[in-house]
Residue frames as qw, qx, qy, qz and C-alpha x, y, z in Angstrom:
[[0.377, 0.310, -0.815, -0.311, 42.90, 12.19, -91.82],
 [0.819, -0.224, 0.283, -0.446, 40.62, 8.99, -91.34],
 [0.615, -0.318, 0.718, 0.077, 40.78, 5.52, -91.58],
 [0.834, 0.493, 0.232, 0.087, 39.64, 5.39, -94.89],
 [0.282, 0.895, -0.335, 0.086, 42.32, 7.89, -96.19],
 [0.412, -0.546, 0.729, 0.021, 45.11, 5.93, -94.35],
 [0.738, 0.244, 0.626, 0.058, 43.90, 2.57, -95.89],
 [0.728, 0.647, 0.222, 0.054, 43.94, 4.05, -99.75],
 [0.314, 0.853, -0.410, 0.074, 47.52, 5.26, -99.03],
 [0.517, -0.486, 0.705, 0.020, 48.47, 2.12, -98.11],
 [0.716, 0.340, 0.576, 0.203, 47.17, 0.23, -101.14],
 [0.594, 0.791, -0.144, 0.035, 48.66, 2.82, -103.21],
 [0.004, -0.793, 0.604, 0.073, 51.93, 2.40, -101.96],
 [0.801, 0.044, 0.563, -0.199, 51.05, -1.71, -102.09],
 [0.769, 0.420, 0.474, 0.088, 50.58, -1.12, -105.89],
 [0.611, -0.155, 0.046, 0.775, 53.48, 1.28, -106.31],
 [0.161, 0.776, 0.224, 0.567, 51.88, 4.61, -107.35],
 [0.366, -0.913, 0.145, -0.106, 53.12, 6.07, -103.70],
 [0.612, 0.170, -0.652, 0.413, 56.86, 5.04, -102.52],
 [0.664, -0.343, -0.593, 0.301, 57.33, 4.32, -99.13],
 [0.300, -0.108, -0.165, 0.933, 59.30, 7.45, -98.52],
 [0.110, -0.124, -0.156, -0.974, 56.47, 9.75, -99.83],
 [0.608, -0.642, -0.441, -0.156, 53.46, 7.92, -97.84],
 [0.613, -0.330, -0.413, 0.587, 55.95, 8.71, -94.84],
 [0.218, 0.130, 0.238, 0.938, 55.93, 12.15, -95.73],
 [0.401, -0.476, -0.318, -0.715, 52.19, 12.39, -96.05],
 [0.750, -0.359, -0.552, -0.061, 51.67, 10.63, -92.75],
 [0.662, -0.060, -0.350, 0.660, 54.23, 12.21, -90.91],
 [0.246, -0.667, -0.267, -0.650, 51.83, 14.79, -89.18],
 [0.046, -0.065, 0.717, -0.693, 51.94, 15.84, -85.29],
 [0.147, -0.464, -0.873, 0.014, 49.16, 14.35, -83.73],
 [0.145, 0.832, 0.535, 0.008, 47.72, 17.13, -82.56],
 [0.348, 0.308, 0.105, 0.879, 48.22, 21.00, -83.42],
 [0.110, -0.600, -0.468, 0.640, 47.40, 24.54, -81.26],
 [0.041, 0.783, 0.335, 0.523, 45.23, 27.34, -83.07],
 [0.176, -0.806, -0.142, -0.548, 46.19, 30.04, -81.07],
 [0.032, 0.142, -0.845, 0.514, 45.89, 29.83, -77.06],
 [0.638, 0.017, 0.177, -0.749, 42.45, 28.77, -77.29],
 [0.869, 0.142, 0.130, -0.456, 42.77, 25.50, -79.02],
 [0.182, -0.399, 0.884, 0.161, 44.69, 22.20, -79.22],
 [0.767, 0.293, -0.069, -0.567, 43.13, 20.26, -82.00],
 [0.700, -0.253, 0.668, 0.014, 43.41, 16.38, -82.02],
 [0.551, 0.513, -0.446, -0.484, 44.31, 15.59, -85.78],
 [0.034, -0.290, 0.945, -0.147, 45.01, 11.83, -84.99],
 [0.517, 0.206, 0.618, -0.556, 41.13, 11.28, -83.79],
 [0.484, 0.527, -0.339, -0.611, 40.36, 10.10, -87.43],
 [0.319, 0.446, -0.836, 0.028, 42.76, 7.55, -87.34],
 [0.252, -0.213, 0.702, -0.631, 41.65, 6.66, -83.80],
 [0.374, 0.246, 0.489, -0.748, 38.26, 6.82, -84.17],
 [0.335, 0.440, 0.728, 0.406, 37.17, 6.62, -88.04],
 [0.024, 0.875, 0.424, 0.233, 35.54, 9.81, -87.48],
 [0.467, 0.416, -0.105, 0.773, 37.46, 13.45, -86.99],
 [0.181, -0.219, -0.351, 0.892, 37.59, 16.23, -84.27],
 [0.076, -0.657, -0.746, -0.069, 34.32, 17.65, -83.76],
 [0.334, 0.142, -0.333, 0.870, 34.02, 21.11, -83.27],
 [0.198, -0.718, -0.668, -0.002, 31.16, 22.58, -80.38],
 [0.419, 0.400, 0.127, 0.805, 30.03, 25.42, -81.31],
 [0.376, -0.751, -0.439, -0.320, 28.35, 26.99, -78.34],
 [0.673, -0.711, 0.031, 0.203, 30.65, 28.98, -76.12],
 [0.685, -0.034, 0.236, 0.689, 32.96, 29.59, -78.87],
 [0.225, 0.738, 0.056, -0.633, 33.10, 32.97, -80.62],
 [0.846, 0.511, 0.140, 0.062, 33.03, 32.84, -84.30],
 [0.357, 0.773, -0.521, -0.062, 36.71, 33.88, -84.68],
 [0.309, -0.556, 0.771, -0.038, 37.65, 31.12, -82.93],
 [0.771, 0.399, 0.490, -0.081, 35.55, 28.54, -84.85],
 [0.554, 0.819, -0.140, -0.051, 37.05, 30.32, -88.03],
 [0.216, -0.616, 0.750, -0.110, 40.62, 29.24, -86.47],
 [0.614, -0.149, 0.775, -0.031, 40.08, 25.87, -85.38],
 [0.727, 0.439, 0.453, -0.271, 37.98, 24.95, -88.60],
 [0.180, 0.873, -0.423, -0.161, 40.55, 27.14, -90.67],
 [0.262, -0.660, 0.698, -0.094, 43.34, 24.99, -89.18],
 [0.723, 0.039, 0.675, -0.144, 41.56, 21.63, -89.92],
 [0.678, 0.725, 0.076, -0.097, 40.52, 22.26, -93.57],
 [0.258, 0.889, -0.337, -0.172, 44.24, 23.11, -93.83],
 [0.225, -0.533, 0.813, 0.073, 45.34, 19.49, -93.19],
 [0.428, 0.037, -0.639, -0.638, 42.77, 18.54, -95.61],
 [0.138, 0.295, 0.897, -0.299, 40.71, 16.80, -92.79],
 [0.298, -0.283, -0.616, -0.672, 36.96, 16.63, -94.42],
 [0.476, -0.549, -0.590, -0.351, 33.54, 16.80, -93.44],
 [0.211, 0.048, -0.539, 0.814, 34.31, 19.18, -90.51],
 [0.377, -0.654, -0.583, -0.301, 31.20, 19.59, -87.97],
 [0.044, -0.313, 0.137, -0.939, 30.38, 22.82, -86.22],
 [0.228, -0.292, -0.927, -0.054, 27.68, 21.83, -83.63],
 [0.197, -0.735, -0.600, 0.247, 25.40, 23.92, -81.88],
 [0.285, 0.030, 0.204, 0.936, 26.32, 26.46, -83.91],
 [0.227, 0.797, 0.454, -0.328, 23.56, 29.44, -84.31],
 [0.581, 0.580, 0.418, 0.389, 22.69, 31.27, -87.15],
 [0.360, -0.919, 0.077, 0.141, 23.99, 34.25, -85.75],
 [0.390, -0.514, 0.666, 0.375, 27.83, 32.95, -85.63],
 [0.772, 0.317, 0.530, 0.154, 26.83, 31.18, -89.15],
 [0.383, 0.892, 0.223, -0.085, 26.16, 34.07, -90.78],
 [0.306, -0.889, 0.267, 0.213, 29.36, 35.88, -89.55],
 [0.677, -0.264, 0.598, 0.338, 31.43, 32.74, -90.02],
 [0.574, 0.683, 0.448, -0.059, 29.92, 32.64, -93.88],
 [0.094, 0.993, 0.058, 0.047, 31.71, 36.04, -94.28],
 [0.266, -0.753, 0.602, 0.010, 35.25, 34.29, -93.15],
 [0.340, -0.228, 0.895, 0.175, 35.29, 30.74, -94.28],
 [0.557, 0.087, -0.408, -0.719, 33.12, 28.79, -96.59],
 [0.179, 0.100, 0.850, -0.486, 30.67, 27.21, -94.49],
 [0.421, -0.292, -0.681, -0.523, 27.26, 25.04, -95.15],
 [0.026, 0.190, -0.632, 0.751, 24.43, 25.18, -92.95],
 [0.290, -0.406, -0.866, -0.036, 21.70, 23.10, -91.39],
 [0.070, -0.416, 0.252, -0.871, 19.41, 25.19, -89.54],
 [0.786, -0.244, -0.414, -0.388, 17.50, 22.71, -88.17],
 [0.840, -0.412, -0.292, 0.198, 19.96, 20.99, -86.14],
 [0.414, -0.876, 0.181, 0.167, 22.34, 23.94, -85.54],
 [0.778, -0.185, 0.402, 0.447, 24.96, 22.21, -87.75],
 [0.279, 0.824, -0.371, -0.325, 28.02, 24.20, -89.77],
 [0.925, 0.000, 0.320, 0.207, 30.30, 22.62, -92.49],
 [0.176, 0.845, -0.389, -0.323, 33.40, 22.95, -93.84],
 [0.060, 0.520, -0.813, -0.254, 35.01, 21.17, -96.17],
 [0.742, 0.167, 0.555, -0.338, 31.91, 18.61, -96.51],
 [0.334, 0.328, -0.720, -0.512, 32.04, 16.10, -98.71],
 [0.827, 0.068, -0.314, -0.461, 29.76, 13.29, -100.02],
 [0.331, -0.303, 0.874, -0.184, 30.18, 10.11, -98.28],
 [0.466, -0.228, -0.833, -0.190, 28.78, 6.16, -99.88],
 [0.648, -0.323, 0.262, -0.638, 25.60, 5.62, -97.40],
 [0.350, 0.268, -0.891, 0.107, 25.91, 2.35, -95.96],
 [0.193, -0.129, -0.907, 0.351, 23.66, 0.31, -94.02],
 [0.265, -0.558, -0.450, -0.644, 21.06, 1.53, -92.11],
 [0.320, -0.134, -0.538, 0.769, 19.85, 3.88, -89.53],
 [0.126, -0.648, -0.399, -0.636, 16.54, 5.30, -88.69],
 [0.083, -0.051, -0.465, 0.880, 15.95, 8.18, -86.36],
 [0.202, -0.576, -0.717, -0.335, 12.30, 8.16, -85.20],
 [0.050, 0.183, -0.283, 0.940, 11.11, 11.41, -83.56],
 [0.083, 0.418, 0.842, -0.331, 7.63, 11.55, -81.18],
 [0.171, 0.920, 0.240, -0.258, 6.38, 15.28, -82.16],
 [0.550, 0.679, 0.055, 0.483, 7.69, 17.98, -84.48],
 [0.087, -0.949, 0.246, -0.176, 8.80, 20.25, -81.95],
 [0.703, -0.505, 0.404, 0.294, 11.50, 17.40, -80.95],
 [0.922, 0.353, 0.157, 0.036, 13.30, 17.91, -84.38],
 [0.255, 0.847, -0.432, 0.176, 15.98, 19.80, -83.94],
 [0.654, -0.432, 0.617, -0.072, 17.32, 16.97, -81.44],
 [0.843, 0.312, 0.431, 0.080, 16.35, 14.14, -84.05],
 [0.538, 0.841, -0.004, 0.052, 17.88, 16.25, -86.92],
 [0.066, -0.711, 0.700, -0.021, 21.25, 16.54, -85.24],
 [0.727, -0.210, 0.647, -0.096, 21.15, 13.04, -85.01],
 [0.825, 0.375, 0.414, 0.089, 20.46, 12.32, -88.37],
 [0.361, 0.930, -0.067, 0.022, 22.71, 14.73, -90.04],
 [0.285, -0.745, 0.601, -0.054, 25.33, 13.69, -87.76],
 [0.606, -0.314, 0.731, 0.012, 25.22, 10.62, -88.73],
 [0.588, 0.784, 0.199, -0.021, 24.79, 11.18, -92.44],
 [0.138, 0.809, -0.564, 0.089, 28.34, 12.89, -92.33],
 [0.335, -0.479, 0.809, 0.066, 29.89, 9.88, -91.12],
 [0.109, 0.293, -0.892, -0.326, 28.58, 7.70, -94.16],
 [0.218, 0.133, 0.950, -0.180, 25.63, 6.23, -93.02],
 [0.284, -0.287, -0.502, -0.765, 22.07, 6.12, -94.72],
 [0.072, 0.300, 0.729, -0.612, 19.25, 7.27, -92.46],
 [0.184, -0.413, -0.740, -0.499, 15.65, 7.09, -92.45],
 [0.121, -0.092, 0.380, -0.912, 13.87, 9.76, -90.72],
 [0.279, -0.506, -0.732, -0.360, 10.36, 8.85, -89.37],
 [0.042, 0.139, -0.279, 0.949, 8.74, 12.05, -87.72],
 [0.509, -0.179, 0.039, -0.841, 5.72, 12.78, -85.83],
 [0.666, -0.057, -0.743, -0.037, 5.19, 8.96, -84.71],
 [0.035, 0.268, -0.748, 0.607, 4.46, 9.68, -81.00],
 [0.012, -0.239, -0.953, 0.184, 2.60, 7.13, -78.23],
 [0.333, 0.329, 0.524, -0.711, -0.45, 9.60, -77.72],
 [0.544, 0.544, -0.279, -0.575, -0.88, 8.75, -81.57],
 [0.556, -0.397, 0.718, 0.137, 0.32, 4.95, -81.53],
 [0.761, 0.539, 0.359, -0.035, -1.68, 3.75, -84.80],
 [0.256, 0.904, -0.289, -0.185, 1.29, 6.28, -86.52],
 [0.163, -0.500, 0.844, 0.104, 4.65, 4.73, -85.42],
 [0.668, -0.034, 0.737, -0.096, 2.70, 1.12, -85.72],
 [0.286, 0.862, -0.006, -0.418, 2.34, 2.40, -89.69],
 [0.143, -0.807, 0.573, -0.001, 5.78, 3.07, -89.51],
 [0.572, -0.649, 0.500, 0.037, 6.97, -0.07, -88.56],
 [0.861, 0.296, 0.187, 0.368, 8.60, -2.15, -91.62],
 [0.377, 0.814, -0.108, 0.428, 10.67, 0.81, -92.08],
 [0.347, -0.740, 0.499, -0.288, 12.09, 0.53, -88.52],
 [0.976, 0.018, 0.198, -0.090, 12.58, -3.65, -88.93],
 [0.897, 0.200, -0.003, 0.394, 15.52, -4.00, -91.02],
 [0.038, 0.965, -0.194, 0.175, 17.53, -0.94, -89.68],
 [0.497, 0.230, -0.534, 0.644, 20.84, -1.98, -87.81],
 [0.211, -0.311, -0.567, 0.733, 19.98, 0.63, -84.87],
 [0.049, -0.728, -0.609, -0.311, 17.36, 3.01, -84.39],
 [0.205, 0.136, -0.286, 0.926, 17.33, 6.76, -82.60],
 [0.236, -0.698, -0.672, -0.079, 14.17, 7.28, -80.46],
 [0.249, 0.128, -0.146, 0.949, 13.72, 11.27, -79.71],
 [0.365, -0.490, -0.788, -0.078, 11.32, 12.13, -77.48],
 [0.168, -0.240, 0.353, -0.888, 10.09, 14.94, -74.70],
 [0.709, -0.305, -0.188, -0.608, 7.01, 14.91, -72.44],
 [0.809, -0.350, 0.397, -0.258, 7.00, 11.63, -70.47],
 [0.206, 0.457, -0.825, -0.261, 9.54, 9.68, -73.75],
 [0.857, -0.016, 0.449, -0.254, 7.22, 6.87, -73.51],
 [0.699, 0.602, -0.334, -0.195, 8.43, 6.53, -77.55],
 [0.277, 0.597, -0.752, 0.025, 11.74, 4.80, -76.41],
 [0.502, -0.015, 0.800, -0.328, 9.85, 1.81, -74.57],
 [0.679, 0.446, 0.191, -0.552, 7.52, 1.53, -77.19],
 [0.591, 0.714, -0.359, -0.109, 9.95, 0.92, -79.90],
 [0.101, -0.525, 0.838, -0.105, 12.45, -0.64, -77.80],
 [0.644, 0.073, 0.719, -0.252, 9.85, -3.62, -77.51],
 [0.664, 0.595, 0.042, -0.451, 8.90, -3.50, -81.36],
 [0.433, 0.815, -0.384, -0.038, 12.23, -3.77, -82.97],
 [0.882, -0.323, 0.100, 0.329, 15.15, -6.45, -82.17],
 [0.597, 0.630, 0.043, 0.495, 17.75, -4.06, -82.90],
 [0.339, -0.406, -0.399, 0.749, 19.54, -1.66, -80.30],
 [0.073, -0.828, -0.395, -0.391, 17.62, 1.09, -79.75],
 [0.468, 0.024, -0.324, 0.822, 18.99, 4.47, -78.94],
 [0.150, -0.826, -0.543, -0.007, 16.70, 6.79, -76.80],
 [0.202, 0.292, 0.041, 0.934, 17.41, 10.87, -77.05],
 [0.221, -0.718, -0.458, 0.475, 15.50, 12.60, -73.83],
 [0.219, 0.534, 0.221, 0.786, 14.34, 16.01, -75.29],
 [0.003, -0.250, -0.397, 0.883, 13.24, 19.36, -73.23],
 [0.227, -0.171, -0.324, -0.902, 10.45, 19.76, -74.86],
 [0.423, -0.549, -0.714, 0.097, 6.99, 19.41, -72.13],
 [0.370, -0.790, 0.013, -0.489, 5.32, 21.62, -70.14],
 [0.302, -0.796, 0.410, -0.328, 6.54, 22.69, -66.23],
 [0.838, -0.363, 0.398, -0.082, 6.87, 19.13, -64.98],
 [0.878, 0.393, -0.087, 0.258, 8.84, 17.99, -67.59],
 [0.406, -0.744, 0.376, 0.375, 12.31, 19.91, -65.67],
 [0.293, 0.759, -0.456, -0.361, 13.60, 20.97, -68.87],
 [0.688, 0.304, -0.627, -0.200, 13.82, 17.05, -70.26],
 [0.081, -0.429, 0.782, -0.445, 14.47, 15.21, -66.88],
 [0.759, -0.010, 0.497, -0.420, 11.24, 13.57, -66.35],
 [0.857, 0.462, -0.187, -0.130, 11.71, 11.78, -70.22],
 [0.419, 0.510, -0.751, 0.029, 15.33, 10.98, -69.44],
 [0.342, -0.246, 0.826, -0.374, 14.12, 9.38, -66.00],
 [0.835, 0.333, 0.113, -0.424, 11.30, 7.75, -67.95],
 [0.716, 0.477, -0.509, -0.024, 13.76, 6.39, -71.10],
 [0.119, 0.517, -0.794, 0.298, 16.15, 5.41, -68.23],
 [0.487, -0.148, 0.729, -0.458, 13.48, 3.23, -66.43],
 [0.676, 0.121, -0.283, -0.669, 12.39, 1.66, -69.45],
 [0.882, 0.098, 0.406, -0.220, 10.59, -1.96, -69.36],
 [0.919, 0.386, 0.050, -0.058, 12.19, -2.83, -72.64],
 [0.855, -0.270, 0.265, 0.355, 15.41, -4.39, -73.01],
 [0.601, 0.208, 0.321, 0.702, 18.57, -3.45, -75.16],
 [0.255, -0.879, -0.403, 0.033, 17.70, 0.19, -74.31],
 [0.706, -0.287, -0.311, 0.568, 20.25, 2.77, -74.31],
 [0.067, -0.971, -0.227, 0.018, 19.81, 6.57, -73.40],
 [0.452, 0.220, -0.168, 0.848, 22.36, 9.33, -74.12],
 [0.213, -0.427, -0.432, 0.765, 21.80, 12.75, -72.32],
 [0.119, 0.723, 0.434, -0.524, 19.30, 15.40, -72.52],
 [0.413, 0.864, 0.043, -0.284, 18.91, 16.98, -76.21],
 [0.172, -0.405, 0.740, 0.508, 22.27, 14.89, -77.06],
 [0.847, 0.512, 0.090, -0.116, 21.53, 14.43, -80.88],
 [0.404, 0.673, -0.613, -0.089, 25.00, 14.16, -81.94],
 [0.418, -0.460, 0.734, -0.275, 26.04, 12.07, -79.07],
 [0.674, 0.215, 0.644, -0.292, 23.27, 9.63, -80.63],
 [0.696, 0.672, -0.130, -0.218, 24.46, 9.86, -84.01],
 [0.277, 0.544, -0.791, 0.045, 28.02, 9.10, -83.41],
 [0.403, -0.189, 0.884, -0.145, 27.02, 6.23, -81.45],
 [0.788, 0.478, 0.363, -0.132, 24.26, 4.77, -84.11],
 [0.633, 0.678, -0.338, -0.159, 26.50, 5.31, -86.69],
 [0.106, -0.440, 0.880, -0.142, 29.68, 2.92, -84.60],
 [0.704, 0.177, 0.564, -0.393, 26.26, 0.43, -84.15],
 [0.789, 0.569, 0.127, -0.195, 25.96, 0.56, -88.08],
 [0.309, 0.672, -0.670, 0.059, 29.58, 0.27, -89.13],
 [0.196, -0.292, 0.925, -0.144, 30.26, -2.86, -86.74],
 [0.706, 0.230, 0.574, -0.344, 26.73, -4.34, -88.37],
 [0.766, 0.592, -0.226, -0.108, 27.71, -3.78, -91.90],
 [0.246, 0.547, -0.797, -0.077, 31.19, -5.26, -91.14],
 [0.696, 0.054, 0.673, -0.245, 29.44, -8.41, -89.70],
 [0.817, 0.439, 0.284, -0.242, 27.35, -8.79, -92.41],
 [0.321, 0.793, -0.489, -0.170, 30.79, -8.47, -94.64],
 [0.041, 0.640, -0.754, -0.140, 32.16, -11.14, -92.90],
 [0.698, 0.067, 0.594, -0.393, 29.55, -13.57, -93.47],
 [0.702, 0.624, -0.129, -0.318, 29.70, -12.90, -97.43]]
């Protein structure tokens, strides 16, 4: 359950189509529930958070994903996300629940539903091979409501691209810079834009690059201000935080109206 769901069963009991007793009822859920002996699933984090239990899908086996996800759908929690999920365990899963699938960013759904896009959020990526990073990002942050603008193939050794680009990065709220090689992309932009600007270190570079390390030490030393770097191929990490960035800008701008 999120906050939005809490909020429309409070304004129905407000305008009497719920009674008290039977919102209590619908609310009256243990915070969290166990699938099994493999999984204690926070059902509360909705409430918490605005945004629901997450579920990662690397390291799980697909019966247990088919559990937890099972288990979630069954307390009607929506827009359940399956991360690093390969197409492998998709396939399987496919065959046990009814599950949607990105293959780009690795991402399963269940129980997905449409969300209003709000605000804005653009996820700018240096090279194609960094999209499966960028793509979790934007997808992830698509599921929580938010409208994103994807601008791809915009890296520094090309600069005339992103510079192109830029009205479409100007009136965003926050921005996602995704990047391998040397990430020069998240300095670049960080100076362009007066928005926060979230930088996504990718693995993608030849030997010296240590599997993304030299881009995260790069993003992490940038020159430009308001800078902030999640870890190594985290695209979700950088969705759920650009999408908290764009929710506290659109409620500003609410309370200005």
């Amino acid at each position: 359950m999120e906050q939005e769901q809490i909020f429309h069963l409070l304004k129905q009991v407000q305008s009497g189509e719920r009674t008290p007793e039977d919102a209590l009822r619908y609310l009256k859920l243990e915070p969290e529930m166990q699938v099994g002996n493999y999984a204690d699933i926070d059902l509360h984090r909705g409430i918490r958070q605005g945004m629901p239990e997450v579920i990662y899908g690397e390291g799980k086996t697909p019966e247990q994903i088919a559990g937890i996800a099972g288990a979630m759908a069954g307390r009607g929690i929506e827009n359940i996300m399956i991360t690093r999920l390969s197409r492998e365990k998709a396939e399987i899963l496919q065959e046990q629940i009814e599950l949607e699938y990105e293959e780009t960013p690795h991402i399963g759904f269940v129980n997905r539903r449409e969300k209003e896009k709000k605000g804005k959020i653009a996820v700018v990526a240096a090279g194609t091979s960094d999209l499966p990073v960028a793509e979790e990002a934007a997808v992830t942050a698509e599921a929580y409501g938010n409208y994103v603008e994807r601008i791809y193939d915009v890296g520094v050794a090309g600069l005339h691209r992103l510079l192109h680009r830029l009205p479409a990065l100007t009136d965003a709220n926050v921005v996602v810079a995704v990047a391998g090689m040397e990430g020069a992309l998240v300095s670049v932009v960080g100076g362009l834009v007066e928005c926060p600007v979230i930088g996504v270190p990718t693995s993608v570079g030849y030997g010296a690059n240590f599997g993304g390390l030299a881009a995260l030490l790069s993003m992490l030393n940038s020159c430009a201000s308001g800078v902030s770097i999640v870890n190594i191929d985290n695209g979700f990490g950088a969705g759920v935080l650009a999408s908290k960035i764009n929710r506290q800008a659109i409620r500003g701008e609410q309370k200005q109206i």
